[in-house]
C-alpha positions in Angstrom: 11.6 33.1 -15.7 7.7 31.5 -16.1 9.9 28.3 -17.2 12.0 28.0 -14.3 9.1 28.1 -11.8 7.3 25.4 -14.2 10.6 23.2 -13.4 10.3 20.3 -10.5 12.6 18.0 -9.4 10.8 14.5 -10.3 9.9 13.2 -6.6 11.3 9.7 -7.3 14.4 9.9 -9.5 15.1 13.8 -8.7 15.5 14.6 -12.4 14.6 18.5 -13.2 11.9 17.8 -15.4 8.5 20.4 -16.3 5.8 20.2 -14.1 3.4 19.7 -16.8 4.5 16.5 -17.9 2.4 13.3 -18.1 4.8 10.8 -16.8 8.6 11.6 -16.0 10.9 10.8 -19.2 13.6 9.6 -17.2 11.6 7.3 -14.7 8.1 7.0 -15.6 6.6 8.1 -13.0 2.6 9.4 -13.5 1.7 13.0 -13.1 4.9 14.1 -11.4 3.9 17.6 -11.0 0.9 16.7 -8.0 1.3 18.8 -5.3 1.0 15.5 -3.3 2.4 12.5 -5.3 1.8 9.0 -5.2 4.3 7.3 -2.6 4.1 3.8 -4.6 5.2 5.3 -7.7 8.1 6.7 -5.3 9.0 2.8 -5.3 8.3 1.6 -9.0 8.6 3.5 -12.5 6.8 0.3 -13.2 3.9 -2.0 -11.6 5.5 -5.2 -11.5 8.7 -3.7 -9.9 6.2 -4.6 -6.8 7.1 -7.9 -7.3 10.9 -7.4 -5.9 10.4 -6.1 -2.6 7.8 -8.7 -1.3 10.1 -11.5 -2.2 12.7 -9.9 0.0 10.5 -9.4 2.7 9.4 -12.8 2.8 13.0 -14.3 3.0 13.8 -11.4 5.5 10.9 -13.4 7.9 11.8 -16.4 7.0 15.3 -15.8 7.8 14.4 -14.2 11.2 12.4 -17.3 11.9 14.9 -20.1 11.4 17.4 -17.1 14.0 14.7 -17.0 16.9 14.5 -21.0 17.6 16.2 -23.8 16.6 15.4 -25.2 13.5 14.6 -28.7 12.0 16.7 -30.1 9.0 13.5 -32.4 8.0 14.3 -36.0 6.7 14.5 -37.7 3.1 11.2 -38.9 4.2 9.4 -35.4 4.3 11.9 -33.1 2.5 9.4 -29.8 2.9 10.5 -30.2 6.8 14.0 -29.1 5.6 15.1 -26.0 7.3 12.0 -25.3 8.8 11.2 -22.8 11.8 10.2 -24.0 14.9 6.3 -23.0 15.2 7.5 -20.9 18.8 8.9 -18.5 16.5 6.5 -19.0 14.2 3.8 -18.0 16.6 6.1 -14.8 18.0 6.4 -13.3 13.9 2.6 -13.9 13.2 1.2 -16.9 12.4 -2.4 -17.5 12.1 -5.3 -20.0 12.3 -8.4 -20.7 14.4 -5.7 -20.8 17.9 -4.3 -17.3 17.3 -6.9 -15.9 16.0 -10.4 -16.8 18.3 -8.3 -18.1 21.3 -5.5 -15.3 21.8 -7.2 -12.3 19.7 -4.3 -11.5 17.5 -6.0 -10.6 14.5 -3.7 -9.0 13.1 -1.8 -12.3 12.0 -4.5 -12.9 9.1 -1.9 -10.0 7.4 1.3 -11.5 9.0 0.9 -15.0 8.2 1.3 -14.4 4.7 5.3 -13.4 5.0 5.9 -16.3 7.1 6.7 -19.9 5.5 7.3 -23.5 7.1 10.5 -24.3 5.0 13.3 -23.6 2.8 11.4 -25.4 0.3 7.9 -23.9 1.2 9.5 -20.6 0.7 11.1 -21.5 -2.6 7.8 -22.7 -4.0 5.6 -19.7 -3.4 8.6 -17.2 -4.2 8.7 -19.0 -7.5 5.2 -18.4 -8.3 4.6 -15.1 -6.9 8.1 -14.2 -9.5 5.6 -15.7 -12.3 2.2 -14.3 -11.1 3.3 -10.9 -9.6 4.4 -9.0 -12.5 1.2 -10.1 -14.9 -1.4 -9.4 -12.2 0.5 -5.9 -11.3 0.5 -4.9 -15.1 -3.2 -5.8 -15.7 -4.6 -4.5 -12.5 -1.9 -1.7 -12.0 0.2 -1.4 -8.6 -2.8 -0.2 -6.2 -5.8 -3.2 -6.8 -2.3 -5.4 -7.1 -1.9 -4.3 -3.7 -4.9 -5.0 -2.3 -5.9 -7.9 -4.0 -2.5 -9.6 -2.4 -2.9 -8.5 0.9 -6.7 -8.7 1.3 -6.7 -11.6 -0.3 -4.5 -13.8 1.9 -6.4 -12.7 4.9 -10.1 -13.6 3.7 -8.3 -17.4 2.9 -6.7 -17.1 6.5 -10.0 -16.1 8.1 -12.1 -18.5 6.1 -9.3 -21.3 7.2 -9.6 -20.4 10.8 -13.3 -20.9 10.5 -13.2 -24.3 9.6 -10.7 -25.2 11.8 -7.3 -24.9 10.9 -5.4 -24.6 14.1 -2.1 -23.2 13.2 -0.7 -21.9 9.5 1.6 -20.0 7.3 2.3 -19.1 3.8 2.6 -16.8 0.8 -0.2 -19.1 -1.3 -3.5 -17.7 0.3 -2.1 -14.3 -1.5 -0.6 -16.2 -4.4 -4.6 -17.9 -5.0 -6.2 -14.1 -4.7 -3.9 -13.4 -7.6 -5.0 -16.2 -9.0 -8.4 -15.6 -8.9 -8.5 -11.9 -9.8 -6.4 -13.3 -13.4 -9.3 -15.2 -13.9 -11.9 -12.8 -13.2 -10.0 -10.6 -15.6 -9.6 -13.1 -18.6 -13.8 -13.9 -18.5 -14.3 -10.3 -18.3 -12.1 -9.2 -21.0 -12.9 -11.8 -23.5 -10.9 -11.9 -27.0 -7.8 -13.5 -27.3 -5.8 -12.3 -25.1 -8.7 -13.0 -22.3 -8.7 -16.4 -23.1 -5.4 -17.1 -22.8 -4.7 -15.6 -19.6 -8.3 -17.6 -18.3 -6.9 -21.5 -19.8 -3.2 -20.6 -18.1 -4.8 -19.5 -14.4 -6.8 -22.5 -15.0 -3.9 -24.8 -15.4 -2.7 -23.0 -12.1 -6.1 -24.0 -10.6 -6.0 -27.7 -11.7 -2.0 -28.1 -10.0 -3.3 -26.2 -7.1 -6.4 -29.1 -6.4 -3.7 -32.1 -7.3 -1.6 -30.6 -4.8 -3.4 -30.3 -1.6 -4.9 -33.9 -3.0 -1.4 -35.3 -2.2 0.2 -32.7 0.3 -2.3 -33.3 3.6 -0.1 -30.6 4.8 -1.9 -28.0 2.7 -3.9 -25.7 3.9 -6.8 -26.0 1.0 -9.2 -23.9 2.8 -6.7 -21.4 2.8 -6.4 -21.5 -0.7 -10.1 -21.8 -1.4 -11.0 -18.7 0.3 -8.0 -16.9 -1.4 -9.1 -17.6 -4.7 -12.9 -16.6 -3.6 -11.3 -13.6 -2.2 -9.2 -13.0 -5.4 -12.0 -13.2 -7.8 -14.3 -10.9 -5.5 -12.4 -7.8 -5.0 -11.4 -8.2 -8.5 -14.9 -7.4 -9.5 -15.3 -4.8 -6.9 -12.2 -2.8 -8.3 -12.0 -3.3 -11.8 -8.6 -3.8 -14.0 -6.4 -1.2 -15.3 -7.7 -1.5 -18.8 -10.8 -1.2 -17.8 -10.8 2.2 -16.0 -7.5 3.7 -14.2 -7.3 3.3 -10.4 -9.1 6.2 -9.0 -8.6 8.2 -5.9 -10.5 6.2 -3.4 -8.6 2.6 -4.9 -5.2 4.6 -4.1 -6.5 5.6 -0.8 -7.4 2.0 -0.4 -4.1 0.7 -0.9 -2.4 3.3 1.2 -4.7 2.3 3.9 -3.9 -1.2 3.6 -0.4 -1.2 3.3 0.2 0.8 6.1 -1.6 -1.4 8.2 0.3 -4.3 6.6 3.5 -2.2 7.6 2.3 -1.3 11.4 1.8 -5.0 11.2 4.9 -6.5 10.3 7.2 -4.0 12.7 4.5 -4.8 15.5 5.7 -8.8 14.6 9.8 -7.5 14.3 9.3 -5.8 17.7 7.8 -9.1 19.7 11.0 -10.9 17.8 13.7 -9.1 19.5 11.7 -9.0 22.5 11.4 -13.0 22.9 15.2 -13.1 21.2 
C-alpha cells in the first residue's frame, strides 16, 4: 500500500515511476517527485533539446514577416536582400535600435529583435550557428544560465547598439555572440584540455566574426560587441554547470526571463494581426 502512494506519474512523459527517484528512467527528467517541478524540464529530457524550439520560432517570425508586407527578392548584386521583409513589418513584429527604442519607447524590442531576421539568407546563417553553438553552451551551462545568457545577452548587444547609434536592426547574432562569449569565459575558467579546446574553437568563431562585419557594412558590430561583453559577463555572474548546479534563484531567473520573453513575443503576434 506505502508503495502505491510512493508512485507518481512522471510530470513530463506520464510514466508511473517512484517518487524517490533522481531522474525519471524513461525521460530523464531531474527530481520528478517535487511537489512543484521544473516546467523546462517539462520541455527537454535534455539541455540542448532547447536548441529545437528557438529555431522554430525564429522561422515562425520570419515567415510572418515576409506575410505582413511585401517582400524584396534582392539582386545577384546583394544576395542577403533575397527574400527579405519589408522593415514596416519589421518594425510591427519588434525590431530595435536607437529609433524604436529612445524615440517611440518600445523597449521591449531589445527581446524581440532577436527572433526577427532581414533575409532568407540572414536567417539561414544564424540558424546554422545557433544548431552548432546551442547544444554545447546548453550542456556546459545547463538549460537555465543557457537561457539567460541567450536572451539577456542579445538585449545588452541591442541596447549597447542603440547607444551608439544604430537606427534600425534585427538578428539572432547579438544572442549567438553572448553564447559565444560565455564558451569563452568557460574554457579560461576551466583550464585543462578540454578548456582549451573549447577557448581556441570560440576564438576561431571570434576571428570570422571581426572579418565579417570588416566586409559586410551591413553588420551590426556593435551589436555583436556588446553581445559578447554581455556573454562573457553573466557567464561569470552564474557560473557553469560543472561548476556548481543551477540553483533556485538561477531557475527563478530564467522563469522570470522567459516569460517576459513570451509576454513579449505574443504582445509582437498581437500588433501583427492587428496591422494585417
Amino acid at each position: 500500500m506505502s508503495e502505491k502512494r510512493n508512485s507518481i506519474l512522471c510530470p513530463r512523459c506520464r510514466k508511473l515511476i517512484s517518487r524517490d527517484e533522481a531522474e525519471c528512467p524513461y525521460c530523464g527528467i531531474k527530481r520528478p517527485g517535487r511537489r512543484l517541478p521544473d516546467i523546462f524540464q517539462r520541455w527537454t529530457a535534455t539541455p540542448a533539446e532547447i536548441v529545437r524550439p528557438l529555431i522554430i520560432i525564429n522561422v515562425i517570425f520570419f515567415i510572418l514577416s515576409l506575410m505582413l508586407a511585401p517582400m524584396h527578392f534582392g539582386s545577384l548584386h546583394n544576395p542577403l536582400s533575397f527574400l527579405a521583409p519589408d522593415n514596416r513589418s519589421l518594425l510591427v513584429l519588434g525590431a530595435t535600435g536607437s529609433i524604436p527604442i529612445f524615440r517611440l519607447q518600445r523597449w521591449w524590442t531589445l527581446i524581440s529583435a532577436s527572433f526577427l531576421h532581414g533575409s532568407i539568407l540572414h536567417l539561414l546563417f544564424n540558424m546554422v550557428a545557433l544548431y552548432q553553438l546551442g547544444p554545447i553552451c546548453a550542456e556546459l551551462f545547463g538549460l537555465h544560465r543557457f537561457l539567460i545568457i541567450y536572451l539577456v545577452s542579445g538585449a545588452l548587444g541591442f541596447y549597447l547598439s542603440a547607444l551608439a547609434g544604430i537606427p534600425l536592426t534585427i538578428g539572432a547574432s547579438a544572442s549567438l555572440c553572448g553564447l559565444i562569449g560565455a564558451l569563452l569565459f568557460y574554457g579560461k575558467s576551466r583550464g585543462g584540455e578540454f578548456g582549451q579546446l573549447v577557448f581556441h574553437q570560440v576564438r576561431g568563431w571570434i576571428i570570422g566574426l571581426v572579418l565579417i562585419g570588416l566586409f559586410l557594412p551591413s553588420i551590426n558590430n556593435w551589436g555583436h560587441g556588446g553581445g559578447l561583453l554581455g556573454g562573457l559577463a553573466l557567464a561569470a555572474l552564474l557560473g557553469y554547470q560543472e561548476r556548481r548546479p543551477a540553483g533556485l534563484a538561477i531557475r527563478n531567473l530564467a522563469l522570470a526571463v522567459v516569460l517576459i520573453s513570451t509576454a513579449i513575443m505574443f504582445w509582437d503576434l498581437f500588433q501583427a494581426v492587428q496591422y494585417y
